[in-house]
PyMOL CGO cylinders between C-alpha atoms (Angstrom):
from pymol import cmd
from pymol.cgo import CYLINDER

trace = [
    CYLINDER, 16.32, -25.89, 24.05, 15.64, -28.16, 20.91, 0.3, 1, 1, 1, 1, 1, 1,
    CYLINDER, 15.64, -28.16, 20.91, 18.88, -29.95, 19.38, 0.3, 1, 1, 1, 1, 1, 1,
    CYLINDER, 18.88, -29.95, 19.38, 17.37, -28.06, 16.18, 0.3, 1, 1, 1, 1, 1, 1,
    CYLINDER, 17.37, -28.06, 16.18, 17.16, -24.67, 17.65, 0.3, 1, 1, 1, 1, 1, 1,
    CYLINDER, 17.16, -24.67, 17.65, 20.38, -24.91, 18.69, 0.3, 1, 1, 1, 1, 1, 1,
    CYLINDER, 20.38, -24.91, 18.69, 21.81, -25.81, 15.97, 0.3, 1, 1, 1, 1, 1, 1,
    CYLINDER, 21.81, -25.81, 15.97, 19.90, -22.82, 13.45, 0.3, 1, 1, 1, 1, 1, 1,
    CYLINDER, 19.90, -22.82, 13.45, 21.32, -20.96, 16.35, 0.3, 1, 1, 1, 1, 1, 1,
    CYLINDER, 21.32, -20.96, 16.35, 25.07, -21.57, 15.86, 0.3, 1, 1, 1, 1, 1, 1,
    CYLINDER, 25.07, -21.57, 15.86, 24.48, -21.00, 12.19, 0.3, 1, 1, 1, 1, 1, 1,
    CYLINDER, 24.48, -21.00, 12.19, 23.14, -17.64, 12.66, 0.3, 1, 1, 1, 1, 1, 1,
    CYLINDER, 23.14, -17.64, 12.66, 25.99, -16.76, 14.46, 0.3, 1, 1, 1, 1, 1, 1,
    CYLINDER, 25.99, -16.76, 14.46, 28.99, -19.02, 12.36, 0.3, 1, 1, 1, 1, 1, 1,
    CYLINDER, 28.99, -19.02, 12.36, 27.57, -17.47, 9.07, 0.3, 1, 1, 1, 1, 1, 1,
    CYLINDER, 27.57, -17.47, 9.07, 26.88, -14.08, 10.11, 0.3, 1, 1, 1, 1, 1, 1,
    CYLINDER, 26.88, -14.08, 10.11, 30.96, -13.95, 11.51, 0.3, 1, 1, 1, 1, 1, 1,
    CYLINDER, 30.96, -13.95, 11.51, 32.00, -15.41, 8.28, 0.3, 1, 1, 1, 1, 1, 1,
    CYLINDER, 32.00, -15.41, 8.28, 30.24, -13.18, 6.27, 0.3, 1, 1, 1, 1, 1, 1,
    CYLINDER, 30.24, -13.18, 6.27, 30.89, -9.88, 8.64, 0.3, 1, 1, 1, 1, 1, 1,
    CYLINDER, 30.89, -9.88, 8.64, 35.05, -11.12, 8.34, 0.3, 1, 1, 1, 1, 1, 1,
    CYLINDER, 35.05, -11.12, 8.34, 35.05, -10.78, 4.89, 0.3, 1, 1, 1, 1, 1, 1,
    CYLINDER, 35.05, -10.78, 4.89, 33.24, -7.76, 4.28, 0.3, 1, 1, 1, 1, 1, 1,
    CYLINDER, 33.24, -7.76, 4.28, 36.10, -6.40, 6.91, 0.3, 1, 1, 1, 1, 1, 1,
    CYLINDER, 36.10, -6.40, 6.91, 38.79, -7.65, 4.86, 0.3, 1, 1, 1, 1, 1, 1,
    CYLINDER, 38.79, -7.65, 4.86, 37.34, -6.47, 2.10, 0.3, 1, 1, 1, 1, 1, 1,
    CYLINDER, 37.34, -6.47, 2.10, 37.19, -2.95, 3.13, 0.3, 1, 1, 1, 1, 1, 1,
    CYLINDER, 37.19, -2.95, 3.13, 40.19, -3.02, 5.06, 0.3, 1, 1, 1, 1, 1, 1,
    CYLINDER, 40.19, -3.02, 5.06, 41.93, -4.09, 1.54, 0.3, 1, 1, 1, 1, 1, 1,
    CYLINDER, 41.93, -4.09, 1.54, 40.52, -1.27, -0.10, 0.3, 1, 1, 1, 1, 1, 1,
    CYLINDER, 40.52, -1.27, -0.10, 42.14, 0.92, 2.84, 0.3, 1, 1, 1, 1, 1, 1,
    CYLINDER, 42.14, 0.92, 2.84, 38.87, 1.65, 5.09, 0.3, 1, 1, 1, 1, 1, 1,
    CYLINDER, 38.87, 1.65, 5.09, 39.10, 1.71, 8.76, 0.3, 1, 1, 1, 1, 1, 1,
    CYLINDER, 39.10, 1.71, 8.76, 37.28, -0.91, 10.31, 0.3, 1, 1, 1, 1, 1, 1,
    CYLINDER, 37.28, -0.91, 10.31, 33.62, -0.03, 11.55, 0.3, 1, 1, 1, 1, 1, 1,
    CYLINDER, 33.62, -0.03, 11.55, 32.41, -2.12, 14.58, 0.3, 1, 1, 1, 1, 1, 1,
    CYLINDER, 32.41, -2.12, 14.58, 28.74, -0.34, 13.65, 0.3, 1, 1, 1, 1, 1, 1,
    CYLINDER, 28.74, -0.34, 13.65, 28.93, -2.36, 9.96, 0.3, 1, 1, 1, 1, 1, 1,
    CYLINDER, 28.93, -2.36, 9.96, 30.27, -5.19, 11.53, 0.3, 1, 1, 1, 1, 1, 1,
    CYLINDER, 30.27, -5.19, 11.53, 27.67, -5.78, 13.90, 0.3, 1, 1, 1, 1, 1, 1,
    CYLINDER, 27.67, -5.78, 13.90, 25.02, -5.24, 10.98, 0.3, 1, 1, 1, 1, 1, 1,
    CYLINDER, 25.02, -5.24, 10.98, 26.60, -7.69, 8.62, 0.3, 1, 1, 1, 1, 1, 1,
    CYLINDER, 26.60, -7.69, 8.62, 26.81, -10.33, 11.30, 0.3, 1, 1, 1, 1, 1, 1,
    CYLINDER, 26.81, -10.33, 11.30, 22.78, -10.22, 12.15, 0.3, 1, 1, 1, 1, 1, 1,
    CYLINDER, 22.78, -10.22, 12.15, 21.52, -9.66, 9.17, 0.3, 1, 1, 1, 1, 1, 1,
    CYLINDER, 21.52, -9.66, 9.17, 23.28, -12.17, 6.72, 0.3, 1, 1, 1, 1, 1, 1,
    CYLINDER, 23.28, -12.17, 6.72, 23.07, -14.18, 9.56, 0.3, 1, 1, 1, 1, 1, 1,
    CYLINDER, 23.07, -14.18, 9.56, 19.55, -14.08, 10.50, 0.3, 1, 1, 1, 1, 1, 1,
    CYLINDER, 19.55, -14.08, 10.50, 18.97, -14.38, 6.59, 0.3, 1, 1, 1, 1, 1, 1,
    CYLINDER, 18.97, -14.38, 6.59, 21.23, -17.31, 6.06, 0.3, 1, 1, 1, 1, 1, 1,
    CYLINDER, 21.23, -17.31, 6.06, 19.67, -19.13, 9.30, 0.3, 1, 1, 1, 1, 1, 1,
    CYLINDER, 19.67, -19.13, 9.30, 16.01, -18.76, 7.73, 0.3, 1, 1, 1, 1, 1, 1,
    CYLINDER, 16.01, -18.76, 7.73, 16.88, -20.30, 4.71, 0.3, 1, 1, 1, 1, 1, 1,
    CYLINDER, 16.88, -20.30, 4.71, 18.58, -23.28, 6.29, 0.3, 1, 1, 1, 1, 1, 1,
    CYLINDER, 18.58, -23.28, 6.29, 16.05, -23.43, 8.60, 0.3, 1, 1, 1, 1, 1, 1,
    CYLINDER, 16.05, -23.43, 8.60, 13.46, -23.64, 5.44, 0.3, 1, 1, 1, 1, 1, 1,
    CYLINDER, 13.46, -23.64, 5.44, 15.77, -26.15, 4.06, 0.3, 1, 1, 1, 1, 1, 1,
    CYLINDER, 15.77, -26.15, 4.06, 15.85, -28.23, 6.89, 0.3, 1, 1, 1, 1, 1, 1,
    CYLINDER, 15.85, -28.23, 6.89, 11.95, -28.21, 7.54, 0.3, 1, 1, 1, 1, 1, 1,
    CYLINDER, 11.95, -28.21, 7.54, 11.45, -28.76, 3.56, 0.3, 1, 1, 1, 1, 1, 1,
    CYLINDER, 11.45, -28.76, 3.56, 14.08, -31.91, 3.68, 0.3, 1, 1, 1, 1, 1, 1,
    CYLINDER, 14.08, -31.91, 3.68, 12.48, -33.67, 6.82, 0.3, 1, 1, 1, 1, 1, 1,
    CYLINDER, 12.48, -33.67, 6.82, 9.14, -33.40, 4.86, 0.3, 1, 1, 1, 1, 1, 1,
    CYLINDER, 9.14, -33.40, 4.86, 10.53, -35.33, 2.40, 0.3, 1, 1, 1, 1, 1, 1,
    CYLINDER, 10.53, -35.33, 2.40, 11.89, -37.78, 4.62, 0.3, 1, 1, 1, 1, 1, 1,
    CYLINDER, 11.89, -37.78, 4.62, 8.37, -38.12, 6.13, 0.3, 1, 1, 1, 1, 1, 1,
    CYLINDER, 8.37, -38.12, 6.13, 6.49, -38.52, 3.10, 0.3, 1, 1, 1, 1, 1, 1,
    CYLINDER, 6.49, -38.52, 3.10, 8.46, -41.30, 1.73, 0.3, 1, 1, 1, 1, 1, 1,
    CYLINDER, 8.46, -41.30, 1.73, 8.12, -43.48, 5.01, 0.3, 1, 1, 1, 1, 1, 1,
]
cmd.load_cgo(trace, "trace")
């Protein structure tokens, strides 16, 4: 595997668990119970979403990088 697939890989999965934590907390503090069914959503969604968009980002930057050389 690519050092760049990796890498869109572990932000998949670090975003997603950040994102999926807080919605926990957030739902714990308003005195839900925790769902593992929600967490599991929240995790591959955001995270699939967040790891498109960096991966855009990334592709769009090293463009840049080309053109000007």
């Amino acid at each position: 595997m690519k050092a760049e697939n990796k890498f869109f890989v572990k932000e998949v999965f670090f975003s997603g668990i950040i994102f999926a934590s807080l919605m926990a907390g957030f739902d714990y503090s308003d005195g839900k119970e925790f769902v593992i069914t929600k967490f599991i959503f929240h995790l591959l969604f955001f995270g699939l979403f967040m790891g498109l968009f960096f991966r855009y980002q990334y592709k769009k930057s090293m463009s840049k990088v080309n053109e000007e050389k």
